[in-house]
Biotite code that builds the C-alpha atoms (Angstrom):
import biotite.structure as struc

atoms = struc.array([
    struc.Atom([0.000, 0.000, 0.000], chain_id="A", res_id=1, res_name="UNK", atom_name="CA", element="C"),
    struc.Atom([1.514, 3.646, -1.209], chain_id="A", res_id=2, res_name="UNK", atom_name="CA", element="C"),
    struc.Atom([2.515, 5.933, 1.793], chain_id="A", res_id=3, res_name="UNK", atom_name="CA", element="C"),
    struc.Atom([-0.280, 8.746, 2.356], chain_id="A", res_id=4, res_name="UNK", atom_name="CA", element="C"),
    struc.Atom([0.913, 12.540, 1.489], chain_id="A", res_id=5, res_name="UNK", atom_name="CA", element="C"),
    struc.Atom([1.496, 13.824, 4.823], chain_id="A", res_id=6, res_name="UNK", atom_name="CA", element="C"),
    struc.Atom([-0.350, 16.473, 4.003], chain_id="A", res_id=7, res_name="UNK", atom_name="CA", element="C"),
    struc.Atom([-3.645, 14.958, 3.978], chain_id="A", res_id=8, res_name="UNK", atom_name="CA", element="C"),
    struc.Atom([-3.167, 13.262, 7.135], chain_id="A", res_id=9, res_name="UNK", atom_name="CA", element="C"),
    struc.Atom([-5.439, 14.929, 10.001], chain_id="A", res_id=10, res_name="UNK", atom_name="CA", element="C"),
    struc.Atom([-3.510, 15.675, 12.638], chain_id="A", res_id=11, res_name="UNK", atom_name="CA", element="C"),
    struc.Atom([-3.898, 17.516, 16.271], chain_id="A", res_id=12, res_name="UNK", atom_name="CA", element="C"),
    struc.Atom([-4.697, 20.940, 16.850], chain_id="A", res_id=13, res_name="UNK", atom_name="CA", element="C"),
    struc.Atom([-6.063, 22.667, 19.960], chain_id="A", res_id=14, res_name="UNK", atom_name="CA", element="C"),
    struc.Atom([-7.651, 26.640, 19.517], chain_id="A", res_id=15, res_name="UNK", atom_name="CA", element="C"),
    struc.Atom([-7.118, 28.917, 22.598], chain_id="A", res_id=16, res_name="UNK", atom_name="CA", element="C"),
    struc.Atom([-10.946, 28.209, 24.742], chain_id="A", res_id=17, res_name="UNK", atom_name="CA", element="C"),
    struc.Atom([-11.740, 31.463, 26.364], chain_id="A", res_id=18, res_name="UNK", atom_name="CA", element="C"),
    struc.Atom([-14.673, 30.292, 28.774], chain_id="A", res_id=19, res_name="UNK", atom_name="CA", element="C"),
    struc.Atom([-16.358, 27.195, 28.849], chain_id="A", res_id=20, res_name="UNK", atom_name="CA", element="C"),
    struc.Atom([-19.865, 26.418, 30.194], chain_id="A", res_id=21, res_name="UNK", atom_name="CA", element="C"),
    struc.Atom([-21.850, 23.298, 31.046], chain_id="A", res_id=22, res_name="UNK", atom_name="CA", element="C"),
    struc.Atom([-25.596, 23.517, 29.985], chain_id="A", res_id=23, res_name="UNK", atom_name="CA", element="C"),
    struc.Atom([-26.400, 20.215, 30.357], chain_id="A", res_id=24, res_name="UNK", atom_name="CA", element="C"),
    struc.Atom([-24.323, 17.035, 32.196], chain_id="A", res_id=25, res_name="UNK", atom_name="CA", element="C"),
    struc.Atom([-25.278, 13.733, 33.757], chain_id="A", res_id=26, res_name="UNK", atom_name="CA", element="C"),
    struc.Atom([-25.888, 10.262, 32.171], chain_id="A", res_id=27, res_name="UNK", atom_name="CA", element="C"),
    struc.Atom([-24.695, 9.152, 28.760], chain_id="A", res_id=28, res_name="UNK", atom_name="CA", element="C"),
    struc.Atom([-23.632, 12.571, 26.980], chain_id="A", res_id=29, res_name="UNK", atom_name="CA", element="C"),
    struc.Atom([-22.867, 16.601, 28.236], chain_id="A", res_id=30, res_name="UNK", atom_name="CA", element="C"),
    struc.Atom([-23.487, 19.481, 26.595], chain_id="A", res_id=31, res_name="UNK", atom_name="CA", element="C"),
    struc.Atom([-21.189, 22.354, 27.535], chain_id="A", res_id=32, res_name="UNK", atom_name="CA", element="C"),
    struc.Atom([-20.754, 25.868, 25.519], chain_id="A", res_id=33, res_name="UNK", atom_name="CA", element="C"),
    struc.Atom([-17.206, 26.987, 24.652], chain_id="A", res_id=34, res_name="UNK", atom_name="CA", element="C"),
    struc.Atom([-15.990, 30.325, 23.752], chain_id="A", res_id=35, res_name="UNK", atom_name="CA", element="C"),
    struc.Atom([-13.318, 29.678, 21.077], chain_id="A", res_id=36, res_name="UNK", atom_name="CA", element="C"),
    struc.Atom([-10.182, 32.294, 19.702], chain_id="A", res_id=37, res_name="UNK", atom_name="CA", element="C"),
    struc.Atom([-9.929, 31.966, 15.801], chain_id="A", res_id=38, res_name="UNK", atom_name="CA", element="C"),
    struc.Atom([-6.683, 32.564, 14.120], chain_id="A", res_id=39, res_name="UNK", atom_name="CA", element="C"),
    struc.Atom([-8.409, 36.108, 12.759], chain_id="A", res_id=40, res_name="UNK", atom_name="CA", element="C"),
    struc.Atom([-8.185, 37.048, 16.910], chain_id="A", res_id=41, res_name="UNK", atom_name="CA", element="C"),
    struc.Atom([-12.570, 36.389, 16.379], chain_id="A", res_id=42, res_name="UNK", atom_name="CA", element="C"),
    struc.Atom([-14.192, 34.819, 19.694], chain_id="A", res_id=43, res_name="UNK", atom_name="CA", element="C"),
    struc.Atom([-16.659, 32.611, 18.533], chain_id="A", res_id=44, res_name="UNK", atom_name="CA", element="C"),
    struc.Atom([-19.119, 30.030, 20.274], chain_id="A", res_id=45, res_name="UNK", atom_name="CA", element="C"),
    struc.Atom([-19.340, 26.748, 19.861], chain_id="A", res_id=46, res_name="UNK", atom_name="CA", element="C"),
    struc.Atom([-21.514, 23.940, 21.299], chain_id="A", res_id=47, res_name="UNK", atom_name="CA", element="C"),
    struc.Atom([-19.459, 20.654, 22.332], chain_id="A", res_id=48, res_name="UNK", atom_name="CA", element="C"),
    struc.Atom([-21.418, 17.120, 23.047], chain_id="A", res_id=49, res_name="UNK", atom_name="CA", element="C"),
    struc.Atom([-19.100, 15.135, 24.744], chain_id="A", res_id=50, res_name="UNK", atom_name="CA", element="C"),
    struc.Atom([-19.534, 11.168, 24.182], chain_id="A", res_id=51, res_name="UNK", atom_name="CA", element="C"),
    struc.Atom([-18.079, 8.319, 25.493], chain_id="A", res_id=52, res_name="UNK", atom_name="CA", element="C"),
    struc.Atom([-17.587, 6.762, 21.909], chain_id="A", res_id=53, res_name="UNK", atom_name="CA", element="C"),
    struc.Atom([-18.093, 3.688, 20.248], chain_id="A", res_id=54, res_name="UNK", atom_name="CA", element="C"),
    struc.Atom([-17.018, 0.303, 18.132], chain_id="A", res_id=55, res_name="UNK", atom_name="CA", element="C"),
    struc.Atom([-18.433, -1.587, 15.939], chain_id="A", res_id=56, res_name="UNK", atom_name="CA", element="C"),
    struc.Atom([-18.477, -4.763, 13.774], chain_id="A", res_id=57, res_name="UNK", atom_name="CA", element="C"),
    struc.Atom([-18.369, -5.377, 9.828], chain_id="A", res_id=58, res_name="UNK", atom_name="CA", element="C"),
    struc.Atom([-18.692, -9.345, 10.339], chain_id="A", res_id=59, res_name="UNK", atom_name="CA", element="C"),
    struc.Atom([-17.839, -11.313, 7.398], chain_id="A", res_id=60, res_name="UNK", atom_name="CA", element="C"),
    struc.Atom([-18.302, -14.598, 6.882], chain_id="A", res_id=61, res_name="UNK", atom_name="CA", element="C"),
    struc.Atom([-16.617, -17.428, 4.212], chain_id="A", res_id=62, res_name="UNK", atom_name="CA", element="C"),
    struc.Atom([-19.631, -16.556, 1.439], chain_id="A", res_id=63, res_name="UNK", atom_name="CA", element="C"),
    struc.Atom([-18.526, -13.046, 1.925], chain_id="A", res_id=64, res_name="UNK", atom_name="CA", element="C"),
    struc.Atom([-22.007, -12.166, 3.574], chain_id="A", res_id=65, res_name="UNK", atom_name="CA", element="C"),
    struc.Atom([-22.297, -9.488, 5.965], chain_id="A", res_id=66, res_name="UNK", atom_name="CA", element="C"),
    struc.Atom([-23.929, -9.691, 9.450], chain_id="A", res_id=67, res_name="UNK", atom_name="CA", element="C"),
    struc.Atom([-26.588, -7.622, 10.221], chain_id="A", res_id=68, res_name="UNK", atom_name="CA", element="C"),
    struc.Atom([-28.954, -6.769, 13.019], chain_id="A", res_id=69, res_name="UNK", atom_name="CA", element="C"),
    struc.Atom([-32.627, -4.785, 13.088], chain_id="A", res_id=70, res_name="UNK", atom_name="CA", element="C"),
    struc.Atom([-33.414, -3.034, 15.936], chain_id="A", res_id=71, res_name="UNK", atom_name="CA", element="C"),
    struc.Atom([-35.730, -0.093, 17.005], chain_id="A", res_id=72, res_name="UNK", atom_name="CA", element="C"),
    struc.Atom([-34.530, 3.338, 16.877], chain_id="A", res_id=73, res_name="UNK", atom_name="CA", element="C"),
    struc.Atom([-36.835, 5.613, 19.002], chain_id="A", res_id=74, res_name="UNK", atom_name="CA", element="C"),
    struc.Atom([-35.317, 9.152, 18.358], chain_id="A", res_id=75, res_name="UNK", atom_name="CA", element="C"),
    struc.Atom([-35.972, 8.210, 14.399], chain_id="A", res_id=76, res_name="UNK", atom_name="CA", element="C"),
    struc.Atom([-38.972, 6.708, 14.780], chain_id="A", res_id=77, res_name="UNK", atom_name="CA", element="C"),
    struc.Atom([-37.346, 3.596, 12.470], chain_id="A", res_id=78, res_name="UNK", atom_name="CA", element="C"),
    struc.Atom([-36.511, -0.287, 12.878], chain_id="A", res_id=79, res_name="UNK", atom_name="CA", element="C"),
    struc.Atom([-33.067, -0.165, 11.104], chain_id="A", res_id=80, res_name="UNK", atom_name="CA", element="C"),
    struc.Atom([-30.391, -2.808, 9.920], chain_id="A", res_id=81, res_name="UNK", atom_name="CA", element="C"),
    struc.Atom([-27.392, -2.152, 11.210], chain_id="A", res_id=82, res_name="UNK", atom_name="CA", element="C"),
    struc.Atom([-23.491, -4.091, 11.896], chain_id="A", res_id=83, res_name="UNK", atom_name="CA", element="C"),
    struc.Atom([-22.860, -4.380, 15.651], chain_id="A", res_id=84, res_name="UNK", atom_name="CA", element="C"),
    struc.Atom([-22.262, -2.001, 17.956], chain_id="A", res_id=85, res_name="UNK", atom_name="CA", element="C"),
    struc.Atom([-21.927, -0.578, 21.168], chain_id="A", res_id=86, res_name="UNK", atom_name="CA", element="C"),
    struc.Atom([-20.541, 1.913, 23.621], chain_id="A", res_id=87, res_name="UNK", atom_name="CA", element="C"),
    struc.Atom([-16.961, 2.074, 24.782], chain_id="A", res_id=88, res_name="UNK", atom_name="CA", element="C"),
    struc.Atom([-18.207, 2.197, 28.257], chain_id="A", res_id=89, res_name="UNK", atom_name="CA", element="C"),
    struc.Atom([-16.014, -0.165, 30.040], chain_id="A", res_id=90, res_name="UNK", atom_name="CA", element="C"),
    struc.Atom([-13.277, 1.715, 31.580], chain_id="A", res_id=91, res_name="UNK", atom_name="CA", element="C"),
    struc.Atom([-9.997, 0.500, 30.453], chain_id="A", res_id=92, res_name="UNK", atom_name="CA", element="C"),
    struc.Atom([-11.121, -2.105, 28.035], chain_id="A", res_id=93, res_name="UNK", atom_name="CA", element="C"),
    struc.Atom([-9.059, -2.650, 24.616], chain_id="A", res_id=94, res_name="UNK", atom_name="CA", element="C"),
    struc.Atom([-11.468, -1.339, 22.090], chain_id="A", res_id=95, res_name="UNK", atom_name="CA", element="C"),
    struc.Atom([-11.140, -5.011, 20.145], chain_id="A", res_id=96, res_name="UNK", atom_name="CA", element="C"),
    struc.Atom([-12.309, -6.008, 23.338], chain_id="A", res_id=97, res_name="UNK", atom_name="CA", element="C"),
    struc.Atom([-15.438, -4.231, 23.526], chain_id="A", res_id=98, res_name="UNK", atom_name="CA", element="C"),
    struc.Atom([-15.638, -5.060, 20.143], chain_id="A", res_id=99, res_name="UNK", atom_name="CA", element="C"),
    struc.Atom([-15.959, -8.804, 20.596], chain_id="A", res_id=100, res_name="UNK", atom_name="CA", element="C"),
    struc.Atom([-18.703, -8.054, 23.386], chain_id="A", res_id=101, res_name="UNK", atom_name="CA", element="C"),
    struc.Atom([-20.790, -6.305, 21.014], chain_id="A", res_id=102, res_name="UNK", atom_name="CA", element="C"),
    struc.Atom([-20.479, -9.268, 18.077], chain_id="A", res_id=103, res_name="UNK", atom_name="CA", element="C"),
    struc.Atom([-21.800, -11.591, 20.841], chain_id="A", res_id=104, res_name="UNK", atom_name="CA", element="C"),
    struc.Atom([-24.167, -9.732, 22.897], chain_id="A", res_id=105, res_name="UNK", atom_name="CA", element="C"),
    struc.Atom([-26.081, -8.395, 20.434], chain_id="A", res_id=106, res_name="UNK", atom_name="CA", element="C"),
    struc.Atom([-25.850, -11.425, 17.390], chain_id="A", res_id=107, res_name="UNK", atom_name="CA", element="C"),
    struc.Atom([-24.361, -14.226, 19.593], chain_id="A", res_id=108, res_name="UNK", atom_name="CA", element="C"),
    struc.Atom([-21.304, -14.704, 17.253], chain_id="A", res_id=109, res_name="UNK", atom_name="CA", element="C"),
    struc.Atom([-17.621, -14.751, 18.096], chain_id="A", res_id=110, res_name="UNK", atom_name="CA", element="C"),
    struc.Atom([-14.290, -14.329, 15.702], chain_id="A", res_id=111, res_name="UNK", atom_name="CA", element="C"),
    struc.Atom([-11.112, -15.683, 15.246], chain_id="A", res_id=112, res_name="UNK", atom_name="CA", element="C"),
    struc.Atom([-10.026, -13.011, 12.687], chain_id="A", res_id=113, res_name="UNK", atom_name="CA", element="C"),
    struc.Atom([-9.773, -9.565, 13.860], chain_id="A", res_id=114, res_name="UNK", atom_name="CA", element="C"),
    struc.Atom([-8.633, -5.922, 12.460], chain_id="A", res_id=115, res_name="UNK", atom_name="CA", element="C"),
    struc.Atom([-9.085, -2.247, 12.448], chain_id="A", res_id=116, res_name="UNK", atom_name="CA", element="C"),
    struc.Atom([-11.197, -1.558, 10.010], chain_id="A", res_id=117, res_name="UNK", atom_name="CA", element="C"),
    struc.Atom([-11.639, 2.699, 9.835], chain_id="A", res_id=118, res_name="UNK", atom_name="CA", element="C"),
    struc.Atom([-11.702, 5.129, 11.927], chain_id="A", res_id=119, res_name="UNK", atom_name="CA", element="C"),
    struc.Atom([-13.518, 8.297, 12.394], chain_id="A", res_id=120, res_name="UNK", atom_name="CA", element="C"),
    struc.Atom([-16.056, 10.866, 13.860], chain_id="A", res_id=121, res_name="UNK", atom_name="CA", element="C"),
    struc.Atom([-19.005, 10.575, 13.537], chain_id="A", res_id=122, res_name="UNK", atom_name="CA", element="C"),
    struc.Atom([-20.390, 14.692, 13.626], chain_id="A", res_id=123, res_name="UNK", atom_name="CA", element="C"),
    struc.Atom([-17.117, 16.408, 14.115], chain_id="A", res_id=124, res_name="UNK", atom_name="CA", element="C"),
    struc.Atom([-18.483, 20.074, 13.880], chain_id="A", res_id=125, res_name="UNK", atom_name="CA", element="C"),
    struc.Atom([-20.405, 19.173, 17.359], chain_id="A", res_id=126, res_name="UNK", atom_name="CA", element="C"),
    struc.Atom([-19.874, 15.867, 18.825], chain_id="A", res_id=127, res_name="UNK", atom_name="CA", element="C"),
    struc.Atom([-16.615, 14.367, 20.146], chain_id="A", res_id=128, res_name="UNK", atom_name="CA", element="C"),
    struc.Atom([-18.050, 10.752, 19.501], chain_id="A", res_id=129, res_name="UNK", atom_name="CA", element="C"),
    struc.Atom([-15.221, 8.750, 17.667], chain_id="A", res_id=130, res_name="UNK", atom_name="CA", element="C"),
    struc.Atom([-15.756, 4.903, 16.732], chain_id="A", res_id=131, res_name="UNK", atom_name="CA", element="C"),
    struc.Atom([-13.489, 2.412, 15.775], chain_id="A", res_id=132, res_name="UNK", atom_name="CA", element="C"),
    struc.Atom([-14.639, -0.265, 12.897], chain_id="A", res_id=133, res_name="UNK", atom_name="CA", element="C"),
    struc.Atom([-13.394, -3.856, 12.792], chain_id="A", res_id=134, res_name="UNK", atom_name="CA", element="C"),
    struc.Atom([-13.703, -6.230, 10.448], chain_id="A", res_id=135, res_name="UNK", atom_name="CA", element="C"),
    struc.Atom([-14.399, -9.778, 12.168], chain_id="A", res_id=136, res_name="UNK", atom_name="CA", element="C"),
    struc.Atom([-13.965, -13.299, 10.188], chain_id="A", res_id=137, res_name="UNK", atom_name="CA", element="C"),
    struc.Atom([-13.953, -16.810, 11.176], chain_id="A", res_id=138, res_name="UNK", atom_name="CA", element="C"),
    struc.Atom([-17.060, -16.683, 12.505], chain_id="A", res_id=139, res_name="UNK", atom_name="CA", element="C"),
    struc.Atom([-18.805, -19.137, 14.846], chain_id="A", res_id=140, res_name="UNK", atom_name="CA", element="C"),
    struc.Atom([-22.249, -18.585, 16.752], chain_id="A", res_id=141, res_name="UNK", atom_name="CA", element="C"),
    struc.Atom([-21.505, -19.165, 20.464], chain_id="A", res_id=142, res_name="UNK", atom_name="CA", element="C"),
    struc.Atom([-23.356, -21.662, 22.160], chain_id="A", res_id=143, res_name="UNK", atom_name="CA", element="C"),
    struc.Atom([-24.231, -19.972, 25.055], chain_id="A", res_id=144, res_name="UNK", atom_name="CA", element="C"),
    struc.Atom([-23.536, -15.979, 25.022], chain_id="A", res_id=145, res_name="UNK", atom_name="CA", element="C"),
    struc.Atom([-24.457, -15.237, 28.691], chain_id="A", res_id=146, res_name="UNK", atom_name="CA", element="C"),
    struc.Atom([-26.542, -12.330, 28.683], chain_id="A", res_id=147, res_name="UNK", atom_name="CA", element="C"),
    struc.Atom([-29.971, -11.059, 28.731], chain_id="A", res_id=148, res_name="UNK", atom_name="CA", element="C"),
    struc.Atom([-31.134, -8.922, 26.178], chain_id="A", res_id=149, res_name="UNK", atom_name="CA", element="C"),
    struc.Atom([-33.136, -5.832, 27.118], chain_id="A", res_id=150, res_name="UNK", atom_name="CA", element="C"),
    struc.Atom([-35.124, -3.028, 25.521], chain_id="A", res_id=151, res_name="UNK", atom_name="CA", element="C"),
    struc.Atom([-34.184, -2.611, 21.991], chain_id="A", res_id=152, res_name="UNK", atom_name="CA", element="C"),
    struc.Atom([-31.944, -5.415, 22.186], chain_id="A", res_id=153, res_name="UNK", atom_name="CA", element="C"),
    struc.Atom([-34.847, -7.745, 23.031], chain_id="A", res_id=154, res_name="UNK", atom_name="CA", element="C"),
    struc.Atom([-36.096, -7.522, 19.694], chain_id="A", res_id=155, res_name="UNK", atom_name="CA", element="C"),
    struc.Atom([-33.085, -7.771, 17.537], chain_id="A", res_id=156, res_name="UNK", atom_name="CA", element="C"),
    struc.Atom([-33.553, -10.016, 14.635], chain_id="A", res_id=157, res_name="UNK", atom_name="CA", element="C"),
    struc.Atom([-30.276, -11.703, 13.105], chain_id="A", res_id=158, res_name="UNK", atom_name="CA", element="C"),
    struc.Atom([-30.113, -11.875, 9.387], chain_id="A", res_id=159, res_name="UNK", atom_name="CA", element="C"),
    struc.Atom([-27.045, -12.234, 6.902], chain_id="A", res_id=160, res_name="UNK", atom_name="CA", element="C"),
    struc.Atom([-26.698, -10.307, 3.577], chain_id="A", res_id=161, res_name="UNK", atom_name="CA", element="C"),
    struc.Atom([-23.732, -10.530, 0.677], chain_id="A", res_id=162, res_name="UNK", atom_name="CA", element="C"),
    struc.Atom([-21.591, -7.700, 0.833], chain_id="A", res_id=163, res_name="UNK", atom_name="CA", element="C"),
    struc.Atom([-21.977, -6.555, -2.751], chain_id="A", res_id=164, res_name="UNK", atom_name="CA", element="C"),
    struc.Atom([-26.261, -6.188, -1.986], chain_id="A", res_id=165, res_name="UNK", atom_name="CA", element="C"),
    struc.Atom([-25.196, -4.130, 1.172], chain_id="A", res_id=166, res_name="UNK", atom_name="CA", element="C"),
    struc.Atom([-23.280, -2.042, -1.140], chain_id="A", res_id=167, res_name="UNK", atom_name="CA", element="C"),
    struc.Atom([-26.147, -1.762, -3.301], chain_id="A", res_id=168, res_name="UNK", atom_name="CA", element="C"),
    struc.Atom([-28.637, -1.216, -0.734], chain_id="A", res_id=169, res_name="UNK", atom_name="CA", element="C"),
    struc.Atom([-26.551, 1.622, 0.800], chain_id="A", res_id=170, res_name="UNK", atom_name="CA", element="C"),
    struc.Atom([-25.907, 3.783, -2.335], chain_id="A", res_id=171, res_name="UNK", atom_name="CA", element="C"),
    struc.Atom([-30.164, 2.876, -3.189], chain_id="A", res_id=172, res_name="UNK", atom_name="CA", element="C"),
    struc.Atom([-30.994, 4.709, 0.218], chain_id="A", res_id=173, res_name="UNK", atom_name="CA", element="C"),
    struc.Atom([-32.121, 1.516, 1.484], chain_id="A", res_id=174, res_name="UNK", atom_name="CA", element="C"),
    struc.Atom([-29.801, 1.780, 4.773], chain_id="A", res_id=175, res_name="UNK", atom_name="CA", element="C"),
    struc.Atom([-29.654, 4.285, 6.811], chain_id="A", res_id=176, res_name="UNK", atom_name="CA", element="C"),
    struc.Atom([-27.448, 3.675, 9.635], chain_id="A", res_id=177, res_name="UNK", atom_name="CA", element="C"),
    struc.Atom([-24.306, 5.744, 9.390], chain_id="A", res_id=178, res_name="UNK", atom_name="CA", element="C"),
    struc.Atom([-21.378, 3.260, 10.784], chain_id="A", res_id=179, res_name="UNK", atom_name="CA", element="C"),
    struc.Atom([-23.166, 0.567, 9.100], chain_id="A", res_id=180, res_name="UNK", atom_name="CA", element="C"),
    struc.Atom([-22.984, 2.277, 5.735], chain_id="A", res_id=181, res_name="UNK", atom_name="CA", element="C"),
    struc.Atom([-19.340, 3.052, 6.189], chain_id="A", res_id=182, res_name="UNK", atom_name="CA", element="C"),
    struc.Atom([-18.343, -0.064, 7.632], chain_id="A", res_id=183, res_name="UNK", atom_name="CA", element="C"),
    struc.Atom([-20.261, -1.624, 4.379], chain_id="A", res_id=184, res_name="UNK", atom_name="CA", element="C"),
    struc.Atom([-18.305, 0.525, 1.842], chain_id="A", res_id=185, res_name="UNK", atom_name="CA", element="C"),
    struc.Atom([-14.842, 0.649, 3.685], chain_id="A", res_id=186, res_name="UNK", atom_name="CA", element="C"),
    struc.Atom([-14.894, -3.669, 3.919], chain_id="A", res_id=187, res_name="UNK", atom_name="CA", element="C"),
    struc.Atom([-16.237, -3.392, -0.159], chain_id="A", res_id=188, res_name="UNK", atom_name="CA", element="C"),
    struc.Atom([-13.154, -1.406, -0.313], chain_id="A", res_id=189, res_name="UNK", atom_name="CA", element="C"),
    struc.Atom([-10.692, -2.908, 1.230], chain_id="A", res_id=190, res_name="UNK", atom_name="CA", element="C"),
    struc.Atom([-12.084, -6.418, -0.219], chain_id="A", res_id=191, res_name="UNK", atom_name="CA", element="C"),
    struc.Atom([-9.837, -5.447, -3.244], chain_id="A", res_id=192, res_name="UNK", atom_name="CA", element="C"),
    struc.Atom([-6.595, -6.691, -1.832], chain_id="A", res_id=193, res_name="UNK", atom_name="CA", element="C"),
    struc.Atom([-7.982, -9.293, 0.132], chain_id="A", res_id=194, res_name="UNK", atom_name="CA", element="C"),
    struc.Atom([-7.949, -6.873, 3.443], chain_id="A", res_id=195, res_name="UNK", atom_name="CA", element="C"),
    struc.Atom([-4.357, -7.293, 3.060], chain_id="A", res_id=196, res_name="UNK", atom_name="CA", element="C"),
    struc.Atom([-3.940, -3.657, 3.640], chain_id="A", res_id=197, res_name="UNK", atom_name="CA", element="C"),
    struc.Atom([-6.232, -3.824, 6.965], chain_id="A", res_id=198, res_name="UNK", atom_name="CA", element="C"),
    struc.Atom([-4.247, -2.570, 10.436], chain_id="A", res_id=199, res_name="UNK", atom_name="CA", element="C"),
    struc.Atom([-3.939, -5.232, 13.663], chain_id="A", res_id=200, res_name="UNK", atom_name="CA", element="C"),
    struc.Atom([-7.316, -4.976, 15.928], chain_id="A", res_id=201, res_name="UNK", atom_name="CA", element="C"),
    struc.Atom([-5.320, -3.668, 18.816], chain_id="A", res_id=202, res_name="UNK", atom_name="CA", element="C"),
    struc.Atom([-3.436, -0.596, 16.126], chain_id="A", res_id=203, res_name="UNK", atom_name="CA", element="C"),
    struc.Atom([-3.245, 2.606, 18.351], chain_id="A", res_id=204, res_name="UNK", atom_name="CA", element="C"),
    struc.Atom([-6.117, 5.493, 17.411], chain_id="A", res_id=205, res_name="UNK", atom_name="CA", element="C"),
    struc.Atom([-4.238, 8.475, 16.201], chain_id="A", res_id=206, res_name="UNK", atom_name="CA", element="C"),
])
């Protein structure tokens, strides 16, 4: 695989914060206003969600079929098919770790085959959610995956599609789920080398 231009490499950067106010904390996310210097000297506002982040799981099996679950999604009113996922909210847990949680808690599956996938955020302009992506292979549904399922989870049906109609069913609007549609496109992609290309599940987020 060619080296990337270091130029188009996102990289850290930290803006002077003038003030910073909470207007909402507690439970899963906060909501806090910060007052932000621009290079132009321009104080500016900005509202910052803070989230714990998340992983999740393009499974792929020896037909080269994707896993996928359906759950209900209250805030858009929708059942959607989606790849597992879940929370990093274990403190201190390797994120292939929660990884492999999700894959059995929510489908009842464990891999032998792990690696990083992509990375990314998911609504940089306001959120500081970032998820991981692995790819998982060698599948094999676990006998017994010691857990109950509740709420949403209670309902999740278990179904298995072939990558290439994922593909197609995410560029024909069919999915809507936004780490499922990139986990969908970035295994498609990286597919072409035989995920030779792929980093280790335990590569260090940058």
């Amino acid at each position: 695989m060619p080296d990337i231009p270091a130029a188009f490499e996102d990289v850290p950067e930290q803006l002077p914060v003038v003030s910073s106010a909470t207007q909402l904390g507690g439970g899963l996310i906060s909501v806090r206003a910060d007052k932000v210097r621009f290079p132009d000297n321009q104080i500016a506002e900005r509202t910052v969600v803070t989230h714990p982040g998340a992983v999740a799981v393009l499974a792929v099996d020896d037909d080269d079929r994707v896993l996928m679950i359906r759950q209900y999604r209250h805030p858009v009113g929708r059942l959607l098919w989606e790849i597992p996922a879940g929370l990093r909210d274990v403190d201190g847990e390797p994120l292939h770790k929660t990884a492999e949680r999700e894959l059995l808690e929510e489908a009842g599956y464990a891999a032998r085959e792990w690696h990083t996938l992509i990375d990314y955020f998911s609504s940089p302009g306001y959120s500081t959610e970032r998820l991981r992506v692995f790819l998982a292979r060698d599948l094999t549904p676990a006998a017994d995956p010691g857990f109950v399922r509740e709420h949403e989870e209670a309902s999740i049906e278990v179904s298995w599609l072939p990558l290439d109609e994922a593909v197609r069913a995410a560029l024909a609007g069919k999915l809507h789920n936004g780490v499922t549609i990139l986990g969908v496109l970035a295994g498609y992609a990286a597919r072409s080398d035989g995920f030779a290309a792929l980093r280790p599940a335990d590569a260090p987020e940058s």
